[in-house]
MDTraj code that builds the backbone (N, CA, C; nanometers):
import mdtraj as md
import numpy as np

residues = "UNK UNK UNK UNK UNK UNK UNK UNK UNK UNK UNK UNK UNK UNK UNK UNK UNK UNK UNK UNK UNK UNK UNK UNK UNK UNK UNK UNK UNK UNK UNK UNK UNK UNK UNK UNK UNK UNK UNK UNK UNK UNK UNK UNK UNK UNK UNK UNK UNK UNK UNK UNK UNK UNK UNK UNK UNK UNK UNK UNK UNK UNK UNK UNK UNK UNK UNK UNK UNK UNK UNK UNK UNK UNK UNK UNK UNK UNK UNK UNK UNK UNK UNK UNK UNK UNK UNK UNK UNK UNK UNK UNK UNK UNK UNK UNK UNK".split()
xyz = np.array([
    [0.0839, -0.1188, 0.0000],
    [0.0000, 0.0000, 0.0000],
    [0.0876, 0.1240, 0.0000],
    [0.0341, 0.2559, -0.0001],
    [0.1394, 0.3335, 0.0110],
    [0.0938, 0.4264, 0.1464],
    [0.0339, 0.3181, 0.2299],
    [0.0777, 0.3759, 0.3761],
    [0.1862, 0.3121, 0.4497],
    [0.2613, 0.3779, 0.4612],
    [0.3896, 0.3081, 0.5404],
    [0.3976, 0.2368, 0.6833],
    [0.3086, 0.3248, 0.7562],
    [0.2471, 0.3703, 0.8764],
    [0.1673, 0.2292, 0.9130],
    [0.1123, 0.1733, 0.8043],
    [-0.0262, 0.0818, 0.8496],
    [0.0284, -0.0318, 0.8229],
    [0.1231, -0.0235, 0.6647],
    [0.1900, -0.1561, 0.6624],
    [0.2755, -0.2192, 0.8099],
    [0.3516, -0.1407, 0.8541],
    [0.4466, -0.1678, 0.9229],
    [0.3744, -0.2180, 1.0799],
    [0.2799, -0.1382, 1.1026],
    [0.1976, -0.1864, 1.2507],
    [0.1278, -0.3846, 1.1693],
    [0.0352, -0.3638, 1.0508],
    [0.0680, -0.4902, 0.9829],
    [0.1621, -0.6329, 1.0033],
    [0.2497, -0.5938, 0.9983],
    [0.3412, -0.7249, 1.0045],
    [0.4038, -0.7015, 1.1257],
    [0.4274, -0.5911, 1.1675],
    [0.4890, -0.5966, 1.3048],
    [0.4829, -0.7113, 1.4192],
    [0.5634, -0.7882, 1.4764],
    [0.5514, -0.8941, 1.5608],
    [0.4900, -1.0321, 1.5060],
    [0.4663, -1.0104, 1.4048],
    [0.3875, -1.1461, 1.2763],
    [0.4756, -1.1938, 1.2250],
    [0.4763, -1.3106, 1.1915],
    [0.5867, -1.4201, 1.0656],
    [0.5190, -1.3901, 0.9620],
    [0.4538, -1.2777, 0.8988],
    [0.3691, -1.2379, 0.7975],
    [0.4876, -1.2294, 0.6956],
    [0.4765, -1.2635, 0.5506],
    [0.5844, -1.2204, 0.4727],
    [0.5062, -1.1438, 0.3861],
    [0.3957, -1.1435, 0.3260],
    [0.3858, -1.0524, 0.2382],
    [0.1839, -1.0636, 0.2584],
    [0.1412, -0.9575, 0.1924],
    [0.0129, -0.9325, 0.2082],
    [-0.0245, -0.8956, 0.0375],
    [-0.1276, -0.9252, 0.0067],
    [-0.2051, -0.9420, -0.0758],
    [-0.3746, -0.8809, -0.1210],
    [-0.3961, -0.7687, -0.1882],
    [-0.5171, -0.7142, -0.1474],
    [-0.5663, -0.6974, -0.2940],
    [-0.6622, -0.7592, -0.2753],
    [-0.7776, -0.7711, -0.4052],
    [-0.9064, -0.6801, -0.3724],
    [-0.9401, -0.5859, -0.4036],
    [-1.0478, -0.5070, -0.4770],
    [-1.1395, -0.5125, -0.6174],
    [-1.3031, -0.5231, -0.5306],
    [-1.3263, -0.5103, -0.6762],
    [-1.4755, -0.6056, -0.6166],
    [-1.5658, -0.6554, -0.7042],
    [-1.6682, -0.7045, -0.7147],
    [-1.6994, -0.7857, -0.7629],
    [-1.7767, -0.9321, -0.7593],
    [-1.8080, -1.0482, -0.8220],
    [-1.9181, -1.0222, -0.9226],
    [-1.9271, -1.0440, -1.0530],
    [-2.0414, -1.0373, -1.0875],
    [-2.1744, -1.0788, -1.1316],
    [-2.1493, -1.1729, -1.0119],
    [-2.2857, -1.2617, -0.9461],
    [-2.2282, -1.3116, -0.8402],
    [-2.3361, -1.3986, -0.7695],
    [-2.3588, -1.4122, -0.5952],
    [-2.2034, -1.5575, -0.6424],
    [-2.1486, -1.5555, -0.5857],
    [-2.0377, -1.6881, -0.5762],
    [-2.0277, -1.7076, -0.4041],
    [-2.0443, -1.8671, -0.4222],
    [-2.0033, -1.9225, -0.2948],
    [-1.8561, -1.9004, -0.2339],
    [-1.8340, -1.8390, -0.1139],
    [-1.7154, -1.8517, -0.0615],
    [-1.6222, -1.9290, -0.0900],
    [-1.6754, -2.0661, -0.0883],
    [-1.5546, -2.2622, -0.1507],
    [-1.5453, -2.2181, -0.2817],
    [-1.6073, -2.1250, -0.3420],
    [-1.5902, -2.1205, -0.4996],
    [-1.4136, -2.0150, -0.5596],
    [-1.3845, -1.9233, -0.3967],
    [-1.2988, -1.8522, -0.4611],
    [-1.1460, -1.9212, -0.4236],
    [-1.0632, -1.9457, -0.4978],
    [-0.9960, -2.0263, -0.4866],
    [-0.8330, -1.8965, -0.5328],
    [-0.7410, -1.9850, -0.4543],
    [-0.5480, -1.9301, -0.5026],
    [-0.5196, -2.0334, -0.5057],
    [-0.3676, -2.0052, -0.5638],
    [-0.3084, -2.0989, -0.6263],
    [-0.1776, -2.0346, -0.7051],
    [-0.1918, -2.1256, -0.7995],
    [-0.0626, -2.1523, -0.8760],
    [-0.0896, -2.2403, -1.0247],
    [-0.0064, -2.1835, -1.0835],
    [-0.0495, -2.2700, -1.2491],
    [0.0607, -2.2543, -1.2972],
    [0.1641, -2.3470, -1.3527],
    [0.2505, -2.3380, -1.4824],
    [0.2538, -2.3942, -1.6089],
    [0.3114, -2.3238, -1.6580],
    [0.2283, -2.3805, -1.8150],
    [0.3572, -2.4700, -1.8511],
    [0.4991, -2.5487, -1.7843],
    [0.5630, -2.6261, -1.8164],
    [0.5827, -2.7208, -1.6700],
    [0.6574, -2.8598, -1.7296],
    [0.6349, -2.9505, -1.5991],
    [0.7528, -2.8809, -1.5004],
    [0.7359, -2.9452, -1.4038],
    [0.8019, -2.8838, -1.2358],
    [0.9232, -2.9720, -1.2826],
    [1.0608, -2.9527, -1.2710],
    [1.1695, -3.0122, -1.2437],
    [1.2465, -3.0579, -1.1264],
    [1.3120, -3.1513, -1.1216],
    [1.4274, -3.1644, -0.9935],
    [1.2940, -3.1765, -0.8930],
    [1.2157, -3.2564, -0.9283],
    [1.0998, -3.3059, -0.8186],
    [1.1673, -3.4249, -0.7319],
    [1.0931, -3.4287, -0.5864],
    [1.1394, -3.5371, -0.5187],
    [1.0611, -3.6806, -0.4998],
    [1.1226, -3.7948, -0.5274],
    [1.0412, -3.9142, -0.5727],
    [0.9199, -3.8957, -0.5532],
    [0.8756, -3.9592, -0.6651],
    [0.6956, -3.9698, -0.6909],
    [0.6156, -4.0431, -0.5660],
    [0.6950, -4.0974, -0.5035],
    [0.6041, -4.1715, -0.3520],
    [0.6281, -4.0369, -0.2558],
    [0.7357, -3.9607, -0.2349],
    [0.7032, -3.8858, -0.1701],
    [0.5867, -3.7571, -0.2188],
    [0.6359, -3.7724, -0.3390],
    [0.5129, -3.6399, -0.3808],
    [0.3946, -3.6768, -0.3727],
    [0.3335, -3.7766, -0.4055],
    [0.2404, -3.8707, -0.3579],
    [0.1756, -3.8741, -0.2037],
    [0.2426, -3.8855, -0.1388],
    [0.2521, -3.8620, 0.0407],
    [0.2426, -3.7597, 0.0570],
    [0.2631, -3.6208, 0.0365],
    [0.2978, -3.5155, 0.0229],
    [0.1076, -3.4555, 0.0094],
    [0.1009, -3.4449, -0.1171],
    [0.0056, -3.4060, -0.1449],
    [-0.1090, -3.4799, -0.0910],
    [-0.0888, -3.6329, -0.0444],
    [-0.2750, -3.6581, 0.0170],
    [-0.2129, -3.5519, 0.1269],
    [-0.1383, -3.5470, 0.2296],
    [-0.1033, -3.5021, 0.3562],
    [-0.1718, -3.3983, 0.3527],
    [-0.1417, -3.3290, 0.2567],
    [-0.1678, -3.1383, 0.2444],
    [-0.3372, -3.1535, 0.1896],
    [-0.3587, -3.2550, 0.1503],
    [-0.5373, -3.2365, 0.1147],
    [-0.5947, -3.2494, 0.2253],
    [-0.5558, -3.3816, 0.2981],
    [-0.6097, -3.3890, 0.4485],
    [-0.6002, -3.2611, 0.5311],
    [-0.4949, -3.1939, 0.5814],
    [-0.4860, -3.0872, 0.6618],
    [-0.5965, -2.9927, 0.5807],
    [-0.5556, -2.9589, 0.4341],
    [-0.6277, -2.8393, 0.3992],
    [-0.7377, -2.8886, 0.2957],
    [-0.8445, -2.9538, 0.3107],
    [-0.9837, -2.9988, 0.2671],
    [-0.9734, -2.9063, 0.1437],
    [-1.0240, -2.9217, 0.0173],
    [-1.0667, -2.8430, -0.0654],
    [-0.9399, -2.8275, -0.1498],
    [-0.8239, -2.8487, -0.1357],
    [-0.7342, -2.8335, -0.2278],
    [-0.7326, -2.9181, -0.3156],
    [-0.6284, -2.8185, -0.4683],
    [-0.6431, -2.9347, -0.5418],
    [-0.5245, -2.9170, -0.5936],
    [-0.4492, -3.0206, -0.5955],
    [-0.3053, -3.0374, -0.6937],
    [-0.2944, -3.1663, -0.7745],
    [-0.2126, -3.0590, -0.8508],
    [-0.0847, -3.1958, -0.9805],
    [-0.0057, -3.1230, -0.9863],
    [0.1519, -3.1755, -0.9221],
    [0.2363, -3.1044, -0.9111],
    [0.3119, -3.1987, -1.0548],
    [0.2686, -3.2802, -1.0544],
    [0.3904, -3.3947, -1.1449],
    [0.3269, -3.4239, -1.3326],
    [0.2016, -3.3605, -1.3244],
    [0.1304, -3.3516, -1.4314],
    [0.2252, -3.2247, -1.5703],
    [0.2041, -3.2336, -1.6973],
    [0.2477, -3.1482, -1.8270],
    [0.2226, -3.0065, -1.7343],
    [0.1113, -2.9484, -1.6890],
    [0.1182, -2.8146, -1.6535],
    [0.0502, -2.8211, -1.5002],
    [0.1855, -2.8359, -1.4020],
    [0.1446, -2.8345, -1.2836],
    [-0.0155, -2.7075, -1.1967],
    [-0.0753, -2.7784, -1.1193],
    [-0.1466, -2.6462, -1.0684],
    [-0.1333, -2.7012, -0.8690],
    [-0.1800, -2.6065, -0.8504],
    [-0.1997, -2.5946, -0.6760],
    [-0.3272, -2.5261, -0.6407],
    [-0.4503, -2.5607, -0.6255],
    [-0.5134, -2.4700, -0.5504],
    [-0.5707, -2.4693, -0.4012],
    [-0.6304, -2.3410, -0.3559],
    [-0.7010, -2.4142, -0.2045],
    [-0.7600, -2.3290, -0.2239],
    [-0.8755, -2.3033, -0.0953],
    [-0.9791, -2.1768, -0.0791],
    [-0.9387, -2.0903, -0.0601],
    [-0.9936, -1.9554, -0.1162],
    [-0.8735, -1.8059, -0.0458],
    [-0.8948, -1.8075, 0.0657],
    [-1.0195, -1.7785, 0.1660],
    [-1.0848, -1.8003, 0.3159],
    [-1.0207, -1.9135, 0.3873],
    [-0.9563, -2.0339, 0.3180],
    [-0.9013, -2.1178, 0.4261],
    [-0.7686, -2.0992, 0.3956],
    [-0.6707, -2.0403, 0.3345],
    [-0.5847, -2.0048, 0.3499],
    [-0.4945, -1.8408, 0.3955],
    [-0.5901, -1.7456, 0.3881],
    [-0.5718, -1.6798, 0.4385],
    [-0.5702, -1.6070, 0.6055],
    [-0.4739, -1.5407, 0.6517],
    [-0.4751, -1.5209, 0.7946],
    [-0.5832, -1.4456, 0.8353],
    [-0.6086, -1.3141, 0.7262],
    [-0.7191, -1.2066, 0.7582],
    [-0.7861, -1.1974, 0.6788],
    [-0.9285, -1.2370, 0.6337],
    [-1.0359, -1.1606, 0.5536],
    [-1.1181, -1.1070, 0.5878],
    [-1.1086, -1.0085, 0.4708],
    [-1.2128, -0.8590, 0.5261],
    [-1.2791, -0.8226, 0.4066],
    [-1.4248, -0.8331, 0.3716],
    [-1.5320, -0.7966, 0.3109],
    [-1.5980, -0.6744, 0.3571],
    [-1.6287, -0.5761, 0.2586],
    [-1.6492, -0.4561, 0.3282],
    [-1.8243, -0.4144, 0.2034],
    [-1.9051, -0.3874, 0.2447],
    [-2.0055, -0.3112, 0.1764],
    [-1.9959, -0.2612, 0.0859],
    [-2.0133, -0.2801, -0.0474],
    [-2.0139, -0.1711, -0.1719],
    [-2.0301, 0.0306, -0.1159],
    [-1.9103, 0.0458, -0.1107],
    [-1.9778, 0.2205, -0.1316],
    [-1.8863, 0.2127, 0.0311],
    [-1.8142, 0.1452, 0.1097],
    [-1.8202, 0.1919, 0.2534],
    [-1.6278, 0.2060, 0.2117],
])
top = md.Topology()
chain = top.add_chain()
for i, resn in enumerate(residues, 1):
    res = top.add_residue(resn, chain, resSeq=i)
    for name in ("N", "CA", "C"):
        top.add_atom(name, md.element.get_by_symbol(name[0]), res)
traj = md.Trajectory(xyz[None], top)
């Protein structure tokens, strides 16, 4: 942001590394599970670590975090999860406020 002031009280005393702020409006009603982050590359992942561990790996991280979805080992890797279950703070604010 270009308050200095707000960033810094922000992360202050937090293992926060970086913050992320989206503005703006849906344009129609979308379910919360519907908004999703992530990751997408459009070539395969290299210097991966054996396929049983990646394997292990990823149920692990579905179990902890429900709703995700990966192929890390697939032609064009992706990663996703819910923005709401991965984020520390969300804040929805009123059109106009």
């Amino acid at each position: 942001s270009n308050n200095f002031e707000s960033d810094r009280a922000y992360f202050s005393g937090r293992k926060r590394r970086f913050q992320s702020i989206i503005q703006g409006r849906f344009k129609e009603p979308l379910a919360v599970s519907d908004v999703l982050t992530g990751h997408e590359f459009i070539r395969p992942l290299k210097k991966l670590p054996p396929r049983w561990f990646v394997s292990a790996a990823t149920r692990l991280i579905c179990r902890v975090a429900p709703g995700t979805q990966m192929d890390v080992t697939g032609s064009q890797p992706e990663a996703f999860s819910v923005l709401a279950a991965t984020s520390q703070t969300v804040r929805a604010d009123v059109a106009g406020r």
